[in-house]
N, C-alpha and C positions, 0 to 999 in steps of 0.2 A: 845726315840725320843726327848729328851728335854736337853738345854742345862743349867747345871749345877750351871754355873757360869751367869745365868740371875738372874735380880733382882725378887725379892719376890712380894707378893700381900703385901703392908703396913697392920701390925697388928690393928692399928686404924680403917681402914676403915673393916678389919674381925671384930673385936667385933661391929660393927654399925650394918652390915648386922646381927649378930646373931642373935643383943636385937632386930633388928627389926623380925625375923624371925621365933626366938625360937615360937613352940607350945607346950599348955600344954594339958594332953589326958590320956585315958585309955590307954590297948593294942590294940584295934580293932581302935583307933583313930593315929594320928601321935603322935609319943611320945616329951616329953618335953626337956629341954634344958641339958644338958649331963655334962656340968661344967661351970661354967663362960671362959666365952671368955678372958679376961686380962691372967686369969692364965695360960692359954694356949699357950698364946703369946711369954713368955720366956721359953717355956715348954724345956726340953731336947728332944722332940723329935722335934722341928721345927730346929733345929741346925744339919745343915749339916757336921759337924764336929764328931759327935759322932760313933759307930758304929750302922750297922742297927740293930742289934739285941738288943742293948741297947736303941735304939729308937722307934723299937717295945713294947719293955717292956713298958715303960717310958706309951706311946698313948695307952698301952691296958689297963693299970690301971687308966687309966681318963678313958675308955671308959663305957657306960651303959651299960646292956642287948640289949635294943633298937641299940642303935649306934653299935655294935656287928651283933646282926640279920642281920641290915641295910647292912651290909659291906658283906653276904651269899647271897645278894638277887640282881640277874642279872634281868635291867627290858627292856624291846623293846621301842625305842626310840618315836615313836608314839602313845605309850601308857600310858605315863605320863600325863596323864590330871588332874588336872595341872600342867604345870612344877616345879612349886614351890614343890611338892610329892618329887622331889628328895632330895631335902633339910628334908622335912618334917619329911619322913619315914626313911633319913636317907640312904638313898640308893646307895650302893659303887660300881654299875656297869652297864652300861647300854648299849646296843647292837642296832646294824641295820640288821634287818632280810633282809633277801635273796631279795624283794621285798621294804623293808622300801628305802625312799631317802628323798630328798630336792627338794627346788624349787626355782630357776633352778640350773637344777643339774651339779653345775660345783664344782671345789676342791675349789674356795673360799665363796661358798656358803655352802659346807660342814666345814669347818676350821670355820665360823662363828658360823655355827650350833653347834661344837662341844664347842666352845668358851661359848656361851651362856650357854649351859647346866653348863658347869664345873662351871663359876660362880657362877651358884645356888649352885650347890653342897659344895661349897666354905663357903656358908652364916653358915653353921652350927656351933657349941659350939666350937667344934677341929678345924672345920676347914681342913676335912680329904676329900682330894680329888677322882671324881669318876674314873673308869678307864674304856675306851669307848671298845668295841668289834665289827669285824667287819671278814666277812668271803674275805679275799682280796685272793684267791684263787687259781687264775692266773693272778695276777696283781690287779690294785685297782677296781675290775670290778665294783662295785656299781657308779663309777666315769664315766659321759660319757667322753672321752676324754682321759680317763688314757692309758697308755702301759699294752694292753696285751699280754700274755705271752701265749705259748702252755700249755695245760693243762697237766696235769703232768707223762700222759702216753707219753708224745711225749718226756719230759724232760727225762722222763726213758729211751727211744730212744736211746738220745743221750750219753749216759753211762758216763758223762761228770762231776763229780760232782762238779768241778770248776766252770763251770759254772755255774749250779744250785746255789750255792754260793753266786755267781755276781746277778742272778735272784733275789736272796732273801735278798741280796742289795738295790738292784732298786725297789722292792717291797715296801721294808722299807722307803724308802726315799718319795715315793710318796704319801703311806697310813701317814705320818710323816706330810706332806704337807696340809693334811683334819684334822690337830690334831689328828687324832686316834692312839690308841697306840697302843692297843693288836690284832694281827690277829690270827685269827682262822685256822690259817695251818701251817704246814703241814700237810694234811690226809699221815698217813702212813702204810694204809691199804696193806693188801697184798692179789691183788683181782685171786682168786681161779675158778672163774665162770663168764661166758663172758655175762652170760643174763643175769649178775647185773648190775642195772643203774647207779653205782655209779664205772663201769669203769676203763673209765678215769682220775678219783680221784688219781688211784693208779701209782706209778712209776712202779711197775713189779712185777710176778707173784709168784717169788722168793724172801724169807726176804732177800737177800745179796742186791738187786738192791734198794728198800726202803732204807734199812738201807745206805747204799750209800751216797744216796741224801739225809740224815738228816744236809747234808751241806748248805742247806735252810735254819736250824736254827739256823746258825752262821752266813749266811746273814742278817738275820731281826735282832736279838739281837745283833751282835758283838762279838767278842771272851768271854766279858764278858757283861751280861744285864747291861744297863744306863752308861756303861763306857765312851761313846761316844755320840754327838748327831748323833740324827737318828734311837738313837736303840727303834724295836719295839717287845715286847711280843712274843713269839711263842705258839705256839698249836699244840701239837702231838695229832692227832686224827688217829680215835676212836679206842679209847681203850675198847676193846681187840677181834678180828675176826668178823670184820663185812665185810672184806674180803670171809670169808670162808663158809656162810652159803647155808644149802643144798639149792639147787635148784637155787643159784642166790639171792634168793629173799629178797629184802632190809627190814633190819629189823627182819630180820628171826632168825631163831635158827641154830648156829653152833656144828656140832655133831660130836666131834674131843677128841679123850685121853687128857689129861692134857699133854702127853709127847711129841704130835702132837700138839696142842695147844700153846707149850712154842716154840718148833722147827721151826713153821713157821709164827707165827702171832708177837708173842714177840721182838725178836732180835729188828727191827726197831726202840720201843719204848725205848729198851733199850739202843741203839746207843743214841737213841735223848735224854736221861735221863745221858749220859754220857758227851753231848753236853752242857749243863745245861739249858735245855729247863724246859722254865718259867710255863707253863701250860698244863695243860694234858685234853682232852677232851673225855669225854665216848662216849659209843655206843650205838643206840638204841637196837643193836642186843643181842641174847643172847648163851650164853653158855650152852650145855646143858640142855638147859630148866629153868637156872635162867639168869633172865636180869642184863645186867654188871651195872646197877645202883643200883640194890642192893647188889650184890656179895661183900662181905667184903673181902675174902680172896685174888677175885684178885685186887683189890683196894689197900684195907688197906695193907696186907700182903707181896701181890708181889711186888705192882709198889711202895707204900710205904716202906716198909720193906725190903724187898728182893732187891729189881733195886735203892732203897737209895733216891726215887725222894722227895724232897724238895720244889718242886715250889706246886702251889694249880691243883686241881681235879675240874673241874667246868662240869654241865649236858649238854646235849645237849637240843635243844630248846624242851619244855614242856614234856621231857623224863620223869620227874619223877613223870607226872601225867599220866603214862602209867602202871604204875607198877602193878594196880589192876585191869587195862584192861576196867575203867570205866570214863567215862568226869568226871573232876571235881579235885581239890586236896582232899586231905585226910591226919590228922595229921601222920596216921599211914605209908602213903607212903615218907611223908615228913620226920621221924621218922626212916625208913628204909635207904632210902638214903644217909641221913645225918650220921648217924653210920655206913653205910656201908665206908665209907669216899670222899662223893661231900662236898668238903669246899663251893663250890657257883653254886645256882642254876639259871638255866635260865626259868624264872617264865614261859612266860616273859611277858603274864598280867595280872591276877590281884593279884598285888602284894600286897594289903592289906589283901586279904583271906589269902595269903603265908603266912606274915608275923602272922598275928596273929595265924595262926594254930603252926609257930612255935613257938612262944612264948609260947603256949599251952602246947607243948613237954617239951619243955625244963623245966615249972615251974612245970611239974608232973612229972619229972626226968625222962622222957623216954629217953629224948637225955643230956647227961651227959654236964657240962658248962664246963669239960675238951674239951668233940669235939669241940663247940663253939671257943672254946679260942684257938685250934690249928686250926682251918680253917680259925682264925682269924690273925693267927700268919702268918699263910702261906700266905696269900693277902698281909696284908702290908708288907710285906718283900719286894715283888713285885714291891710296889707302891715307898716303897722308893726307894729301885733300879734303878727303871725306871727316877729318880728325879720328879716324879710330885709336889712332897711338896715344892722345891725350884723351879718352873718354868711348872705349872700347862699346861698355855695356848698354843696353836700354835705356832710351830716353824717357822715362816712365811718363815723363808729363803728355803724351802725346798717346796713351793705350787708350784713354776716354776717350779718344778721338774717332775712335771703331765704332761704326756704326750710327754717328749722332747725330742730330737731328739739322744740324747746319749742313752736313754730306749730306743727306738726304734730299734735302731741300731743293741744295745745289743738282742732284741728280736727279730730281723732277723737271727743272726747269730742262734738263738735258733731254731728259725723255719727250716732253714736248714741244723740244724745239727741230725737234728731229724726226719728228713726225711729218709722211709728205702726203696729203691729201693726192690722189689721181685720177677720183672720179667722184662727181656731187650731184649726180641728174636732177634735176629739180629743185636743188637747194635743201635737200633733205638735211642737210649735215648745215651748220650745228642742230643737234637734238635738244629740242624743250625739257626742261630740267624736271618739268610736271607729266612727264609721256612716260605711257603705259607703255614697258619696256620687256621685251623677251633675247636672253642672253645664252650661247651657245657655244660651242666648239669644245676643244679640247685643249686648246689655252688661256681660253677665259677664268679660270680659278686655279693656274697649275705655276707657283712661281719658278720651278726648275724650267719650264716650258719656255718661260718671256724673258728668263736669264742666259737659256742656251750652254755653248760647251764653255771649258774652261769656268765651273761655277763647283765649286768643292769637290773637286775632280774634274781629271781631264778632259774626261767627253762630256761630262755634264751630266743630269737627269732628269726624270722629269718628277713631280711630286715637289711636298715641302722641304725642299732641300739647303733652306734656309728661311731668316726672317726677311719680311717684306709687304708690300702693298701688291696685291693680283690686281692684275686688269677690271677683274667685276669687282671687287671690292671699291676699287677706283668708282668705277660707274655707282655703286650702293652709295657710295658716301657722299657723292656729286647729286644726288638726285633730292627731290624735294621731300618723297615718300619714299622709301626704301622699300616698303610692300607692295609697290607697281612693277618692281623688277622682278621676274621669273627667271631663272636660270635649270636647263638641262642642258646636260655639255651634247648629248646627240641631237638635239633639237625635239625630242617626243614632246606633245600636250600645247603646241603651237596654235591657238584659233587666230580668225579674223578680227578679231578685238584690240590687240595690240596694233601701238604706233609705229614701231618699226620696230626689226629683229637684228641684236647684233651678232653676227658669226665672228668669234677669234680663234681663228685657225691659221693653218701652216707646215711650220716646220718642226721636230723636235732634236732634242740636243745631240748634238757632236762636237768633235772637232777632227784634225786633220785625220788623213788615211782614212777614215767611215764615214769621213763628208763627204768623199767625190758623190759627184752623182752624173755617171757620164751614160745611161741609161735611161733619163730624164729628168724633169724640175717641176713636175705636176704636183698638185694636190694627191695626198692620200687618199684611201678609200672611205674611211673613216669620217674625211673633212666632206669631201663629194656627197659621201649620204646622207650626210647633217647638213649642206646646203641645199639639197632635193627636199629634204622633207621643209626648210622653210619656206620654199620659194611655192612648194605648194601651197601652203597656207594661203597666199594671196599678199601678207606682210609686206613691207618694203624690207629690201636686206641691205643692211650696213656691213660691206666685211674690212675686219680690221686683220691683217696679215701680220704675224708672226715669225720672220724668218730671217735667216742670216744670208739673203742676196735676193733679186729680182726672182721670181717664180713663174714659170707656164700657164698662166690663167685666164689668156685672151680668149680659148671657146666659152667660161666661164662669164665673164665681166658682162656682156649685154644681160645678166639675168639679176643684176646686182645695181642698188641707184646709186650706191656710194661703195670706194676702195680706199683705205686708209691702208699704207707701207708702216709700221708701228717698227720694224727692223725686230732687233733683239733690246728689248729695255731695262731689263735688269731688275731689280729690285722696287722700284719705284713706278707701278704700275697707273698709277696715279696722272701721272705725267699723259696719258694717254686720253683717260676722262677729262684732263682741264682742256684739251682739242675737243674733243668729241661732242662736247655742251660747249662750245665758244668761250669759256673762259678766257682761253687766248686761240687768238686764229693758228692755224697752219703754216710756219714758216718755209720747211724745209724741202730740199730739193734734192731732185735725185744725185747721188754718187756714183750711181750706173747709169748707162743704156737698159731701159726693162726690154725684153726681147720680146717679139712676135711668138716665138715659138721654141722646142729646145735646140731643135735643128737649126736655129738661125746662130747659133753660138761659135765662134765668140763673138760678139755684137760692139760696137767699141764707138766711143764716138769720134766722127771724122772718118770712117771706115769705109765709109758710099752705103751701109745699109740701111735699112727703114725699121725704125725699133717700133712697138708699142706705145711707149713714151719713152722721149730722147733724154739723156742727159741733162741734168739741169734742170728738167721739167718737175712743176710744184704749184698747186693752185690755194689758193686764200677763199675767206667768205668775203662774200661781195661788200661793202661798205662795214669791215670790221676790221679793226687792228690796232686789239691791244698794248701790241708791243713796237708799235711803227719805230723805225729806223731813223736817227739824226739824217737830216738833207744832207746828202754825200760834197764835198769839196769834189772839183771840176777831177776828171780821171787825170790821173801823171804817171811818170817813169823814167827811171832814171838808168842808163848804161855805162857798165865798167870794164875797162877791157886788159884781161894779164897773159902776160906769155907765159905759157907751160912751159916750152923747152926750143930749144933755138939752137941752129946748126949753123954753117956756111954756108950761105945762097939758100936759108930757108929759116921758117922757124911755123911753131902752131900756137893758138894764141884761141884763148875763152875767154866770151863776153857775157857777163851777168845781166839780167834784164829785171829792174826793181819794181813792182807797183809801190809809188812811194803817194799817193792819193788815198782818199778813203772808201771810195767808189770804185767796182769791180770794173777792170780791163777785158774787154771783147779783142783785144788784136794790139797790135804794137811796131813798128819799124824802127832801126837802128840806121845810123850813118854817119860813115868819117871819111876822112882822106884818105888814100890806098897809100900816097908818096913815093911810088914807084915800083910798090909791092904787089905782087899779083897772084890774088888766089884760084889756088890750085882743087881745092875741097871743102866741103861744108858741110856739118851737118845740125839739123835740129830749125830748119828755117830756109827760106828760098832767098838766092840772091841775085841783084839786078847789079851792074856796073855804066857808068855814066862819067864822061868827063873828068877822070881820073877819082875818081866817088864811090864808096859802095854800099849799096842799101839792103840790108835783110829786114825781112817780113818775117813776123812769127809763121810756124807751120802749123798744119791744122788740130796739133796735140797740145798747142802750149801758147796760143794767144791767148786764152781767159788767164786772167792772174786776179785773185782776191788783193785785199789792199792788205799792204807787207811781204806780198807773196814774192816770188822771184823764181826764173826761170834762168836758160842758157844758152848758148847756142855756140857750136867752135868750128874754126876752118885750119888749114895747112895753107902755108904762103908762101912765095919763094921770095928772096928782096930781105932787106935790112926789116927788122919786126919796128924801131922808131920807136915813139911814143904818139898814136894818135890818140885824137881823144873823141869818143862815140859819142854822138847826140840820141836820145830816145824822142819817140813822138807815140803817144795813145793815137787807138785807132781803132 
């Protein structure tokens, strides 16, 4: 997010601030001054000239144990008391929880906030700037004022990842505008069970459609992180199935093969590890029965080792004071985590105990000063990357950016591309722009409603909880007469004289932990008796659903000519009317299985069950399409095949599977020479052997691939691993 070529903080006024600042201390106290300031000044690593990896070096061999620690420890911006702690302790990261803000909360009161801090962080020995974190999730939602965007089930909708792209642009540009650098998304869960609150988090229920939209994290970064201003930090989150745990339940335990586990939770992060995504964020859930913040192997091994990722592994908020199931840190958890490989944790308060327990570890060699020094490697990498060392503060040219009329736009078009028609009896839908209109529910004029959780606060709210277009507003402004539309959110004063009645109802705001709903997915009472009283009327009812995942509404839908999925939209309600009047048709397809019922959960596709409407399912108006699609080039794909890891008399070996065509892949097979080699296991795809030949077929989770998309599939072999070379064939 910073521009490169800006001038520096003068090295005279760093060394004033340090000798003013330096404290001297135990370890339970703030530690003391880390090097002289002058030496620092002409250091090789304040030289933008150099490589970063030789600038890394250069700043870790000034650095203390202290200034080290400091650079592990993520703190909550509220909980720096004093501010000055940031300086003190040393502290290389600090975050705005779901709830944290400013006051008044606008983007130039944020970009000051963030300004201020960085300065202190500024005053210390080196001189080593902090790096802000911030969950901007569907836009800059801690911002009132900012563009938001559909939450990312709706982005799934739209099977678009162009656009997603652009999203993750304008995201950047806005969170760029408050100085913050690093956001904490993509989630690239792949959510398995509809009574998990966490959704709408996910782009779709299949790894090909996450993995998809990992083109989010070439929006916020750029082709390459700090190459450009603007760029901001990505976060693939959570790492690894917090998608897939039984029952839904957030936080839960996922109970899946390792073969099942790499097959459908994997792929995405490995797209986004392919992407050069900067950060990786755990889960609180767990695998198996062990929690992914301790799990070494799939940490260290896989995402490190195995998927080649280089950027840092940071906790989820106070995850790894969960580990022993008890309040409080504990060196031994601190100890676990840190080995298992969290380069930085998110304390995220009281960072003093953190720190000093880690220092505990580390001088009883629990935790080796190798891990230290590579989680320390792995941050500033980052930090230079990002430029914060030459151009620390706010890039002011990018605060107008909040909220403007170009984000907007773009987040209309998002809202209605993401729109999935799923039922039009009669042709009802599109509505005549001149029809005598009756408007209802209890999200038809509620923008906290249509924005959901995660919108200036964690769980969300409902009411004006910011600026925006409502749903009926949309409909007022589309319409030819504005005094043909009637609006009562319960539906009262409904006759037979109206052309049809729209109900927008649903769901209202959460997010995780108050979103399960393992009790059911129906309609409120509230919604039910606002659609009883229209459907008496005699009216036709048009219901447009508000919610963050498929909902229980199949006793419902024969009373209804038309169902519009509108997801979660955001600020941009509008997007919803330009569907609903034909402006532009209905593009979008489902990102789930909608379920029969709640008992039919988990519902998935490929599973042998019979959903309400399957996967993928998405209907248009009959002879309308505004936005037709370029004629697709013939379907293609291309196969690469690398060896993990190789033994004597064996080795295991992953093969990439490309849509490299522009037209969506229904299926796919692979085939090379074996040359003597014979496999032993497989998974993620069925395989046939012939004539010394072997063919895999995609499995029934991962033959659709959008174009660019990419999928996997791996075996164990026994025999020389060679060099084959795999043929793809569409199918």
């Amino acid at each position: 997010m910073r521009l490169l070529t800006a001038r520096r903080r003068p090295a005279a006024a760093l060394a004033l601030c340090a000798a003013a600042l330096a404290l001297t201390g135990s370890a339970v106290a703030a530690p003391g001054p880390s090097a002289p300031a002058a030496s620092a000044a002409g250091a090789p690593y304040r030289d933008p000239s150099v490589a970063v990896a030789d600038r890394v070096e250069d700043l870790l061999a000034r650095m203390t144990l202290d200034d080290k620690l400091g650079q592990m420890t993520q703190v909550e911006k509220d909980a720096l008391v004093p501010q000055s702690d940031l300086a003190a302790y040393r502290i290389g990261s600090v975050l705005s929880g779901g709830d944290s803000t400013v006051s008044p909360n606008n983007a130039r009161t944020w970009a000051d906030t963030y300004d201020g801090l960085q300065r202190t962080a500024l005053t210390t020995p080196l001189g080593i700037p902090m790096i802000y974190g911030i969950d901007a999730v569907h836009g800059h939602n801690a911002v009132r004022g900012a563009t938001l965007f559909p939450h990312n089930i709706g982005l799934g909708a739209t099977r678009d990842p162009a656009l997603v792209e652009r999203v993750g642009r304008a995201v950047a540009e806005e969170v760029s505008g408050t100085g913050i650098d690093w956001d904490f998304a993509p989630c690239l869960c792949v959510a398995r069970d509809d009574r998990w609150g966490r959704t709408y988090e996910s782009y779709g229920e299949t790894p090909e459609l996450p993995s998809a939209m990992t083109t989010f994290v070439t929006g916020l970064q750029g082709e390459t992180l700090g190459a450009g201003p603007g760029s901001v930090l990505a976060t693939a989150k959570h790492y690894l199935g917090d998608g897939g745990t039984t029952g839904g339940v957030d936080q839960g335990n996922t109970e899946l093969s390792e073969a099942r586990l790499r097959a459908i939770h994997l792929p995405p992060f490995q797209e986004a590890v392919r992407r050069g995504v900067g950060s990786v964020m755990l889960s609180y859930s767990s695998w198996n029965g062990v929690k992914s913040h301790a799990n070494k192997y799939l940490v260290t091994d896989v995402l490190k080792g195995e998927l080649g990722f280089t950027g840092f592994v940071v906790s989820d908020w106070a995850a790894v004071d969960q580990l022993d199931g008890q309040t409080g840190f504990t060196g031994a958890e601190i100890t676990t985590a840190v080995n298992a490989g969290v380069d930085m944790v998110m304390v995220p308060h009281d960072y003093r105990k953190f720190l000093t327990l880690l220092r505990g570890e580390v001088t009883a060699g629990r935790v080796p000063l190798s891990r230290i020094d590579d989680a320390n490697r792995r941050i500033l990498t980052k930090k230079f990357q990002l430029g914060l060392f030459e151009q620390p503060l706010t890039d002011r040219s990018y605060t107008g950016t909040v909220g403007s009329a170009a984000h907007r736009q773009l987040a209309r078009q998002a809202v209605r591309q993401s729109q999935v028609l799923l039922k039009n009896s009669g042709g009802i839908l599109p509505l005549p722009k001149s029809a005598k209109l009756f408007v209802a529910g209890k999200s038809a004029d509620d923008i906290g409603n249509q924005s959901g959780g995660w919108t200036v606060g964690w769980q969300g709210g409902s009411g004006p909880v910011t600026e925006g277009t409502t749903i009926l507003r949309g409909i007022r402004d589309a319409v030819t007469d504005s005094s043909r539309v009637t609006y009562d959110r319960y539906g009262y004063g409904i006759d037979g004289s109206y052309t049809a009645a729209v109900a927008v109802v649903g769901e209202t705001p959460y997010a995780e932990g108050r979103g399960d709903r393992p009790n059911g997915l129906g309609l409120d009472q509230e919604d039910l008796g606002t659609l009883a009283r229209l459907r008496a009327s005699g009216v036709p009812v048009v219901v447009v659903l508000v919610s963050g995942r498929p909902l229980d509404i199949a006793a419902q839908l024969p009373d209804w000519r038309a169902l519009l999925a509108a997801w979660l939209p955001g600020t941009e309600g509008a997007g919803v009317s330009d569907v609903l009047f034909g402006d532009h048709a209905p593009t979008g397809r489902l990102p789930m299985s909608w379920m029969n019922s709640s008992a039919q959960q988990p519902v998935n596709d490929g599973d042998g069950k019979t959903p309400l409407f399957p996967y993928g399912y998405g209907l248009t108006y009959d002879g309308t399409d505004p936005d037709p699609d370029p004629t697709p080039s013939p379907a293609a794909c291309t196969a690469s095949l690398r060896v993990a890891s190789a033994w004597q008399g064996g080795y295991q070996a992953e093969v990439t599977v490309e849509n490299t065509g522009s037209a969506a892949l229904t299926g796919w097979s692979v085939t090379w020479d074996l040359a003597g080699s014979g496999i032993t296991n497989l998974w993620n795809g069925s395989l046939t052997t012939d004539d010394g030949r072997a063919t895999v077929r995609n499995a029934a989770h991962n033959g659709a691939l959008l174009p660019g998309a990419r999928t996997s599939f791996g075996f164990i072999a026994t025999g020389s691993a060679g060099a084959p070379t795999p043929a793809c064939t569409s199918g």
